[in-house]
C-alpha positions, 0 to 999 in steps of 0.5 A: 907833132911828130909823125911817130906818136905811138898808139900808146901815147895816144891812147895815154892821150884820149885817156888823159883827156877823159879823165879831165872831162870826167872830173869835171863831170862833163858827159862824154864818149869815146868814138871812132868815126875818122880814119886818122883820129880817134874822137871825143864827144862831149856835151855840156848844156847848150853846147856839144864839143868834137874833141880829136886825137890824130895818129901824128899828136896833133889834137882838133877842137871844135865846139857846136853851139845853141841859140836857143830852142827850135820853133815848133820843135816837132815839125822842125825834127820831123824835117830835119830828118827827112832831109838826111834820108834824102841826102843819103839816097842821093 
């Protein structure tokens, strides 16, 4: 994409897109975590989707998917989060 895409047409973009996600009643959120892009995050059953639209046009895609439910769910959650505290003291 060109290097002179404007915030206009990106935000013309990320508007574009959650209009499309919203017609298809696709929950979804509008975030701003990467310093070159501005995200969509949306979830359907089973999967989520990290939807990007960079300052140069260009767009990244990436979807996130289930098996299945955990085993022992509690447990597994409980771990889960004591493993990003420690990654995060770290």
């Amino acid at each position: 994409m060109s290097e002179t895409y404007s915030a206009e047409q990106m935000m013309d973009r990320i508007w574009a897109i959650s209009k499309k996600l919203k017609e298809a009643q696709i929950t979804h959120e509008i975030l701003g975590y990467r310093y070159d892009a501005v995200s969509i995050l949306a979830a359907v059953p089973g999967q989520y989707w990290e939807i990007d639209v960079c300052i140069d046009g260009s767009i990244d895609f990436e979807i996130f998917s289930s098996d299945s439910l955990v085993e022992n769910p509690e447990e597994r959650l409980e771990a889960e989060i004591q493993r990003h505290i420690q990654l995060n003291q770290e």
